[in-house]
TORTI-651584 format. One record per residue: residue number from 1; chain; x, z, y of N, C-alpha, C in turn. Coordinates in steps of 0.1 Angstrom, whole numbers. Layout:
% residues N
num_chaine_n.c1_n.c3_n.c2_ca.c1_ca.c3_ca.c2_c.c1_c.c3_c.c2
NUM_A_X_Z_Y_X_Z_Y_X_Z_Y .
...
% end
This chain:
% residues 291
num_chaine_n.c1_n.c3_n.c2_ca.c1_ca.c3_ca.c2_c.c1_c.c3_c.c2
1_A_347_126_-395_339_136_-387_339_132_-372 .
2_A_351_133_-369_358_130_-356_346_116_-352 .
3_A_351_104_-357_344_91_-356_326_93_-357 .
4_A_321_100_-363_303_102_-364_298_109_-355 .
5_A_311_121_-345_305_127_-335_306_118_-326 .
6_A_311_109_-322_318_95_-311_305_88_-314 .
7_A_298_84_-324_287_76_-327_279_84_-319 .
8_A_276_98_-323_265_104_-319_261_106_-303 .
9_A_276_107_-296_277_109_-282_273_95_-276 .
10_A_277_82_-285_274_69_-280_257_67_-277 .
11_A_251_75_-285_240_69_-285_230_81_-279 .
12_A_236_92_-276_227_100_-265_231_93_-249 .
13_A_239_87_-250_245_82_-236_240_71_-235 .
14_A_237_59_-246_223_53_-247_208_57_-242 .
15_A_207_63_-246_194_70_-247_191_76_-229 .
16_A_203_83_-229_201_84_-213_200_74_-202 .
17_A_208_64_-203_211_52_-195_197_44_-194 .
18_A_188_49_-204_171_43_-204_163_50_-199 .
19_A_168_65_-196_158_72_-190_154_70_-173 .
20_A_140_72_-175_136_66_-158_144_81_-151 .
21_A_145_76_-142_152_86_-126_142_95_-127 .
22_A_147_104_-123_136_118_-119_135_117_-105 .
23_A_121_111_-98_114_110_-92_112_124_-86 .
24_A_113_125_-64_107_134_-60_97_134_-52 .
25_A_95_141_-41_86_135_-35_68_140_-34 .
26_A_58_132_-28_48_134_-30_39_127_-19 .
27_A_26_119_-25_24_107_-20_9_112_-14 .
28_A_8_111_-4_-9_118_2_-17_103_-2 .
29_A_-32_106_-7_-43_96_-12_-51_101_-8 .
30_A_-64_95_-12_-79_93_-5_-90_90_-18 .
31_A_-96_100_-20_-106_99_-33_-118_102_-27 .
32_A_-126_92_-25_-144_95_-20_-141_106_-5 .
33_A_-140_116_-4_-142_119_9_-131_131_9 .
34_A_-119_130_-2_-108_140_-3_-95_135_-1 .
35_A_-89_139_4_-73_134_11_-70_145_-4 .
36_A_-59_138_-12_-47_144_-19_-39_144_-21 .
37_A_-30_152_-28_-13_151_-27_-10_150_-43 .
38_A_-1_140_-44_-3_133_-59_18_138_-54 .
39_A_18_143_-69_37_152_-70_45_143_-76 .
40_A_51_134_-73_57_122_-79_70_132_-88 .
41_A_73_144_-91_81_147_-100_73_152_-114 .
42_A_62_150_-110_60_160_-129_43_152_-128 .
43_A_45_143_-117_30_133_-124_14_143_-121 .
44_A_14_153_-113_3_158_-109_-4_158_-94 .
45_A_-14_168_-93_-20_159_-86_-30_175_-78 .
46_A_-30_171_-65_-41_184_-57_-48_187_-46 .
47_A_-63_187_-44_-64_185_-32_-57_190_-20 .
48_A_-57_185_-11_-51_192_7_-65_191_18 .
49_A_-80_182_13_-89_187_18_-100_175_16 .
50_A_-113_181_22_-124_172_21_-128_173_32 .
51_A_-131_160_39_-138_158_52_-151_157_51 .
52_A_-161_162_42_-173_161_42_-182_151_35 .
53_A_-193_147_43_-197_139_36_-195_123_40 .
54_A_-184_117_42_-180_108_43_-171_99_26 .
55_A_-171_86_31_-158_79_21_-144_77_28 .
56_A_-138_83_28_-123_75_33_-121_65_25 .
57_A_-119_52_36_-113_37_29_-97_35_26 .
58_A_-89_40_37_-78_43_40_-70_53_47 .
59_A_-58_54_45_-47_61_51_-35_57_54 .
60_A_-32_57_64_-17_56_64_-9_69_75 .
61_A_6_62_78_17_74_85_11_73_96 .
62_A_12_86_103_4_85_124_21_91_128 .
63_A_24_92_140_31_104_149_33_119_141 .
64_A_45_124_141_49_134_139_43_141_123 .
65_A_42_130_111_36_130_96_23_137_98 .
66_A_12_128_109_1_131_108_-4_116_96 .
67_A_-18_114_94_-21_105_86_-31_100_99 .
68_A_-34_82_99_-44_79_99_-56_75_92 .
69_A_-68_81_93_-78_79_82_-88_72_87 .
70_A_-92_61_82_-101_52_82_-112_54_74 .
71_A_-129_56_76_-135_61_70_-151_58_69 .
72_A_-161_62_62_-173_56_64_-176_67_65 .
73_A_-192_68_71_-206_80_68_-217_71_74 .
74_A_-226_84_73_-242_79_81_-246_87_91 .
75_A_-245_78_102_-255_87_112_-268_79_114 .
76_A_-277_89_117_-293_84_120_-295_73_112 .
77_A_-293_75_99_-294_65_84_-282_49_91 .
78_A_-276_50_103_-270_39_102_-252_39_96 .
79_A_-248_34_87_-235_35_85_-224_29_93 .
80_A_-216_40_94_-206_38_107_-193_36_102 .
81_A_-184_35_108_-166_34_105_-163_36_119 .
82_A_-152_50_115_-145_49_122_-128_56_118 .
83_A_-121_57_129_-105_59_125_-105_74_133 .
84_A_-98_81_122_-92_98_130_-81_100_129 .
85_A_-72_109_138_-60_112_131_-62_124_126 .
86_A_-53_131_116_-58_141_104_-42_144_105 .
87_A_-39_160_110_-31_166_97_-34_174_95 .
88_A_-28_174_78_-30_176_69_-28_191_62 .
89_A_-15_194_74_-14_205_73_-20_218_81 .
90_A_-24_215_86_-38_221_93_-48_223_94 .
91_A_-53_212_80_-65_203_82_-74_204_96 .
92_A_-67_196_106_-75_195_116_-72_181_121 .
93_A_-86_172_127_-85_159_124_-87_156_141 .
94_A_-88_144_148_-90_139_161_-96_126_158 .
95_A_-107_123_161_-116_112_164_-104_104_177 .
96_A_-104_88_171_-96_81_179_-102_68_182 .
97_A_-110_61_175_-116_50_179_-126_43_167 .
98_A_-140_37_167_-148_30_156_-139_19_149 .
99_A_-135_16_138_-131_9_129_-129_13_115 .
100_A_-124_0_112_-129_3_94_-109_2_88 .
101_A_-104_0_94_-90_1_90_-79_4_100 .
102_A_-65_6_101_-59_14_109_-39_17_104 .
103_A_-29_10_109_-17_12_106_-12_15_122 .
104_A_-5_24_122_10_26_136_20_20_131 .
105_A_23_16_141_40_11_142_48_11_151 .
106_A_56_27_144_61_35_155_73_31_163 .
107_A_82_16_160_91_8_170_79_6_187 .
108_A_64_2_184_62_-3_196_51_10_200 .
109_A_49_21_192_44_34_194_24_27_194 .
110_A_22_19_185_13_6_186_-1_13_177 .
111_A_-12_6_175_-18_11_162_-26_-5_158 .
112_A_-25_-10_151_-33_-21_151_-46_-16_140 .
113_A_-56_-18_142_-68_-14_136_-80_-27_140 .
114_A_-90_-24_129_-96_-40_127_-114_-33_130 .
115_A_-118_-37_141_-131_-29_145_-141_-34_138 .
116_A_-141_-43_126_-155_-49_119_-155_-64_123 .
117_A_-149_-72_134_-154_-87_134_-137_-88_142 .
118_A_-126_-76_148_-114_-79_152_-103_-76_155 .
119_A_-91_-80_151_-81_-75_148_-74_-70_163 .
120_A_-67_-61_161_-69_-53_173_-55_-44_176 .
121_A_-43_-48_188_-32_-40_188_-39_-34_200 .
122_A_-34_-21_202_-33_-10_213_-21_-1_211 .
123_A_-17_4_224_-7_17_230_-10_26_225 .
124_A_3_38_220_-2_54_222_-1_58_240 .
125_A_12_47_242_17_52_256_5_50_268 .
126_A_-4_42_264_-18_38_274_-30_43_268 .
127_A_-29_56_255_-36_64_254_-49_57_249 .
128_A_-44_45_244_-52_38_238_-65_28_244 .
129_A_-58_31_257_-66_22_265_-69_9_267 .
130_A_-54_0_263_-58_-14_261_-55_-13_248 .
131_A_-63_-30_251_-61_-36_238_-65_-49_235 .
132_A_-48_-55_227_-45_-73_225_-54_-74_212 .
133_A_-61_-85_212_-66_-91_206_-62_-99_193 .
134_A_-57_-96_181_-46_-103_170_-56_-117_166 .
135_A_-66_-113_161_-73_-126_152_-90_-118_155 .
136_A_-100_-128_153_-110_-130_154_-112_-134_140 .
137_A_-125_-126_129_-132_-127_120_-143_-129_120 .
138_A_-150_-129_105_-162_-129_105_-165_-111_105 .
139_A_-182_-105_105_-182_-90_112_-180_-91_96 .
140_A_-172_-78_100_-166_-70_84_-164_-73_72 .
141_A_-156_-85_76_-149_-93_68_-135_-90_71 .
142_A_-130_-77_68_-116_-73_69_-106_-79_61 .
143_A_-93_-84_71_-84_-92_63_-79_-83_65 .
144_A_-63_-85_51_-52_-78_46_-43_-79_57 .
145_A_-38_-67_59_-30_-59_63_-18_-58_63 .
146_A_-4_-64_62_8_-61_55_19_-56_67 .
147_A_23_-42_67_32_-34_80_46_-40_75 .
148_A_54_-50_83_68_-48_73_78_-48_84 .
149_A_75_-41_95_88_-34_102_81_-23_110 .
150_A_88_-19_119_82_-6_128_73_-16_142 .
151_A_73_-32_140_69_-36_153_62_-50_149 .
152_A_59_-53_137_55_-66_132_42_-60_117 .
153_A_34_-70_117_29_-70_105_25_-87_100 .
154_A_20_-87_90_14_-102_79_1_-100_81 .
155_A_-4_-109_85_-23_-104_85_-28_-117_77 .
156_A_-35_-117_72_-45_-130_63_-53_-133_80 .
157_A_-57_-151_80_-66_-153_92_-67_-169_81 .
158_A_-84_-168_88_-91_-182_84_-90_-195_92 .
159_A_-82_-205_94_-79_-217_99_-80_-231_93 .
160_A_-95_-237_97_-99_-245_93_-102_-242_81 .
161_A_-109_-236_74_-113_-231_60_-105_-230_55 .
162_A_-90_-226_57_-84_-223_48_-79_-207_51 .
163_A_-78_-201_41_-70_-188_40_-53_-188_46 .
164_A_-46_-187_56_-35_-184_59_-28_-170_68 .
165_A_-18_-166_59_-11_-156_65_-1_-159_77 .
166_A_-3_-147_82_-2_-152_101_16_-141_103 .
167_A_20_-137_106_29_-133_113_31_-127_125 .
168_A_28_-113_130_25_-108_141_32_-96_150 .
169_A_41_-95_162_47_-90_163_43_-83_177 .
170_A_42_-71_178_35_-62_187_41_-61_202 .
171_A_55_-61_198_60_-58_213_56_-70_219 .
172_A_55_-81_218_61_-98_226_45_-102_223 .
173_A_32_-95_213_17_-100_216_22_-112_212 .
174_A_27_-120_198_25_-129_196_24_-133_183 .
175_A_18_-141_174_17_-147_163_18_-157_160 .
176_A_27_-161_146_27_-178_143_24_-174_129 .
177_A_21_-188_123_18_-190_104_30_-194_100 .
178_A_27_-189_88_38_-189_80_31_-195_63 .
179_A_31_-211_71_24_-215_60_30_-221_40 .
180_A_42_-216_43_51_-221_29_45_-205_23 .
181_A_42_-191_30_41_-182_21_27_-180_20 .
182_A_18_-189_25_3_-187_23_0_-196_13 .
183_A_10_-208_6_11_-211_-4_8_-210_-18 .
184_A_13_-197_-20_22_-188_-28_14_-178_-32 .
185_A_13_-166_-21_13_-153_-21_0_-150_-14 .
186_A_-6_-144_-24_-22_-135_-20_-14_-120_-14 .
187_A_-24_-117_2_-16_-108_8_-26_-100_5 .
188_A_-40_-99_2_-45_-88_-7_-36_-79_-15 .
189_A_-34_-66_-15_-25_-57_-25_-13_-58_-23 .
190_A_-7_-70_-10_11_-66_-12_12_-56_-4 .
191_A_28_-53_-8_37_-47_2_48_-52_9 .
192_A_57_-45_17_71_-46_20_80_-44_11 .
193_A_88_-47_13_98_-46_7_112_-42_16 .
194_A_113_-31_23_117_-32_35_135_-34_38 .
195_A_134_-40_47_151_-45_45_157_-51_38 .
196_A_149_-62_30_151_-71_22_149_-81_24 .
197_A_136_-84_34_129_-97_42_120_-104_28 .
198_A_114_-94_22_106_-100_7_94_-88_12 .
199_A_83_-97_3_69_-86_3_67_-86_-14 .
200_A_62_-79_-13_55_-79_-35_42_-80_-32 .
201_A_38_-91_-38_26_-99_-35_19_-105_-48 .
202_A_8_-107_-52_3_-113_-66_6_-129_-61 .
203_A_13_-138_-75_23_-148_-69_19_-158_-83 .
204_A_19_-172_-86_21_-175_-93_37_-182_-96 .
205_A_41_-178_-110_55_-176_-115_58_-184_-122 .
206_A_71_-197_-125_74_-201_-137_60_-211_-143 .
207_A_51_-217_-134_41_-225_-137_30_-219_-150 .
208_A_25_-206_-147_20_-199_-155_8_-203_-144 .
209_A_-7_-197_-149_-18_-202_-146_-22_-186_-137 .
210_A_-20_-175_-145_-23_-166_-138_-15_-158_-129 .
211_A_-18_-151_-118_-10_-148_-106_-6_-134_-111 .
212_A_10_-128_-107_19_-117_-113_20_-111_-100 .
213_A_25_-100_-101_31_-93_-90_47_-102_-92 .
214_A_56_-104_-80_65_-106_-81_69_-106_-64 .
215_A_82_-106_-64_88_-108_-49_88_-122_-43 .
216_A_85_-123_-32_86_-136_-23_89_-130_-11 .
217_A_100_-145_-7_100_-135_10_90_-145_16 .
218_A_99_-139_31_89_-149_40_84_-163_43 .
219_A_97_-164_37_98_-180_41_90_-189_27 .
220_A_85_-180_16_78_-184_7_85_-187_-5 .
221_A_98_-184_-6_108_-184_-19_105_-174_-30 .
222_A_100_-178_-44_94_-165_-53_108_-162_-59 .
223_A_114_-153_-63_123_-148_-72_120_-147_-85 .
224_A_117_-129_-87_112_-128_-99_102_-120_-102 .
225_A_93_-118_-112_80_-115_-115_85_-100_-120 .
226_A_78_-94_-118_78_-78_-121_73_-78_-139 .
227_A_81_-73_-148_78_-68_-160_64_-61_-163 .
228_A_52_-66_-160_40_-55_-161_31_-62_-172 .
229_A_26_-56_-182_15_-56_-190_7_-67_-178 .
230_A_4_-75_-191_-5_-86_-189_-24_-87_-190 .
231_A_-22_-75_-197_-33_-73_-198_-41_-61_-192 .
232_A_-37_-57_-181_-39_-52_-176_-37_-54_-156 .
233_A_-47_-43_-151_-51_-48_-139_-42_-35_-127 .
234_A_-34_-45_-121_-27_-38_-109_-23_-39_-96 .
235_A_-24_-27_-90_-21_-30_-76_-8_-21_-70 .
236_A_-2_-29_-64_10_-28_-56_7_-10_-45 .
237_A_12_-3_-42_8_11_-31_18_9_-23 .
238_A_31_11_-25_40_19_-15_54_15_-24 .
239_A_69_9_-14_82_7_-21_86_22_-11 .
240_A_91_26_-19_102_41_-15_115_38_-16 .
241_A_120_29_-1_131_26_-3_145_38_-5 .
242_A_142_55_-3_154_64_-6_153_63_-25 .
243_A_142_60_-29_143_62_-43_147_48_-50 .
244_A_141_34_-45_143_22_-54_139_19_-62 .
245_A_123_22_-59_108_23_-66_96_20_-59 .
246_A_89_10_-70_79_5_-63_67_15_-74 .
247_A_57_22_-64_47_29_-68_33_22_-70 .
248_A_24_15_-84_15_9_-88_3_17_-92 .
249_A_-10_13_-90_-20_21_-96_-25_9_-103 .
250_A_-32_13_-115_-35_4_-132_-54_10_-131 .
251_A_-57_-1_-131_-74_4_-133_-79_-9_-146 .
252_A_-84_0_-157_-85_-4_-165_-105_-3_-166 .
253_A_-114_-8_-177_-122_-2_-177_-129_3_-196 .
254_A_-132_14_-198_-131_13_-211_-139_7_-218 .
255_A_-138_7_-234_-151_3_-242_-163_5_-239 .
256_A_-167_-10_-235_-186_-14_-236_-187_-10_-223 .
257_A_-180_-10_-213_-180_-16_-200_-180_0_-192 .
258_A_-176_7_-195_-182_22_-189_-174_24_-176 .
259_A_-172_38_-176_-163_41_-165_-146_40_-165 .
260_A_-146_36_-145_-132_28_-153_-122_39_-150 .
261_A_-112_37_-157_-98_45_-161_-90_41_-154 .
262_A_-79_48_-146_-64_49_-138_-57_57_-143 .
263_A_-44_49_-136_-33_53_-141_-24_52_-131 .
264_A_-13_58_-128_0_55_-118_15_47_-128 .
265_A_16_37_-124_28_32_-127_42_31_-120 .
266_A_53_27_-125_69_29_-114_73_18_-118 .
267_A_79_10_-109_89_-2_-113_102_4_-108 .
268_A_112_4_-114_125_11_-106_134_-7_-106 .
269_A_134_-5_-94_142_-17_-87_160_-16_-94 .
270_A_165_-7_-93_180_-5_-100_177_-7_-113 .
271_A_170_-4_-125_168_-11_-139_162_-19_-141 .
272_A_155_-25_-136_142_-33_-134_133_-32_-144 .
273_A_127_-19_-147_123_-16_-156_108_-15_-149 .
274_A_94_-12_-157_79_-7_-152_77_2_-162 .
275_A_73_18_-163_68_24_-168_52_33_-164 .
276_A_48_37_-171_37_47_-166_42_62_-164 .
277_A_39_65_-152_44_78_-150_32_88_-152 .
278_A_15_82_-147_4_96_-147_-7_86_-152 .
279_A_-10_91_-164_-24_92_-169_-39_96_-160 .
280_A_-50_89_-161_-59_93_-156_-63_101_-142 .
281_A_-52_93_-134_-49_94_-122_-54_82_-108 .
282_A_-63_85_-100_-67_74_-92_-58_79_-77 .
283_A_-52_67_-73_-44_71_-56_-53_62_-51 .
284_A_-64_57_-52_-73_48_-41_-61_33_-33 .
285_A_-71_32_-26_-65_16_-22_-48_20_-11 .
286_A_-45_30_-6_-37_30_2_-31_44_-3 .
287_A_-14_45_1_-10_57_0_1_61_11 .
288_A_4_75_11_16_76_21_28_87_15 .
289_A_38_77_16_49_89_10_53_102_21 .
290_A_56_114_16_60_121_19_74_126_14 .
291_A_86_127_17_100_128_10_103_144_4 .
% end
């Protein structure tokens, strides 16, 4: 008897040692022209407001857990972009400058944002007044974005027809390529990986033909490929380095080509495990944690 309860205790202590971490938290997103708060403990999901008749493209962190929102509409039938700060908690928003994308980085109190044809650092402390010039595009041909300190980001730039990721650091206005990781790593969809000196980037792995999510740092060294369904379509949001979780959104499309289906996925970095945490759930192309 004694010995069958010992089994029994073995294998609930199994059974727990599999279970994902109970996740807290709550992640603000951007659905057609509604900011939301998606509850990373029980997988739900609620508006916090609608700005009208606009699309928000993006969001990210501003000063004091306001959001930056990057956004479209029409005026006088012409379509415009531009960037506001929004909080959330107030819903009350501040018109800040025309562009189609938008990150702070609050080491150099900086905002880099991409006006349609150019990549673009400016001050809070100069009130937004100037502003360094990062890369030159074609018009609204917006390259990827990647924040991976409070004073530096990764930007995609076109050099000699080739696609290469640049390296950009706000306080010192300067950039170099980082061409062993433009190799490698499509900076469409990555993230940081912060305090690691690695981004999670779609990578190809192990001489496989198609490209995985997996870690690479900078220097362009791949490690290892994230455990995700192969048959399925994913993008990288946000690593929550207090939890040790990388947060994924799954867009699938269903039978006979209809409308497509989302999902929220978790990679927990301590088990290295990928589960689905929310069914028929969309967080849009960008998200922001809230603790």
């Amino acid at each position: 008897m004694r010995a069958a309860l010992l089994v029994v205790l073995c294998l609930i202590a199994s059974c727990d040692a599999n279970e994902p971490q109970a996740l807290h938290g709550h992640l603000y997103f951007a659905a057609g022209s509604y900011v939301g708060e998606f509850d990373l403990s029980d997988g739900s999901s609620a508006p916090v407001a609608s700005l009208g008749d606009v699309t928000i493209d993006h969001l990210s962190i501003y000063e004091a857990n306001d959001l930056l929102l990057s956004m479209r509409d029409f005026v006088n039938e012409r379509e415009t972009s531009r960037i506001l700060r929004f909080n959330p908690r107030e819903n009350a928003s501040f018109p800040l400058f025309p562009g189609l994308m938008a990150e702070f980085l609050s080491g150099a109190r900086a905002v880099v944002y991409d006006d349609g044809s150019r990549l673009l650092a400016t001050h809070r402390h100069n009130a937004f007044r100037d502003e360094a010039v990062i890369d030159v595009h074609g018009h609204n041909s917006k390259p990827a974005v990647v924040v991976i300190s409070d004073t530096e980001i990764l930007f995609n730039s076109v050099v000699d027809d080739e696609v290469l990721i640049q390296r950009y650091d706000v306080e010192g206005d300067r950039s170099y390529p980082l061409q062993d990781l433009s190799k490698i790593c499509r900076l469409n969809g990555a993230i940081s990986i912060a305090g690691s000196g690695q981004i999670l980037c779609k990578a190809v792995f192990d001489s496989e033909e198609k490209a995985k999510y997996g870690f690479v740092s900078l220097s362009g060294a791949a490690t290892i490929a994230l455990p995700l369904p192969d048959d399925k379509n994913f993008r990288a949001l946000i690593y929550l380095a207090d939890q040790q979780v990388i947060i994924l959104s799954e867009s699938s499309s269903s039978w006979g080509g209809g409308q497509q289906k989302h999902a929220v996925w978790v990679y927990d970095m301590t088990s290295s495990t990928a589960y689905r945490l929310a069914r028929d759930q969309y967080l849009g192309q960008s998200v922001v944690y809230r603790p």
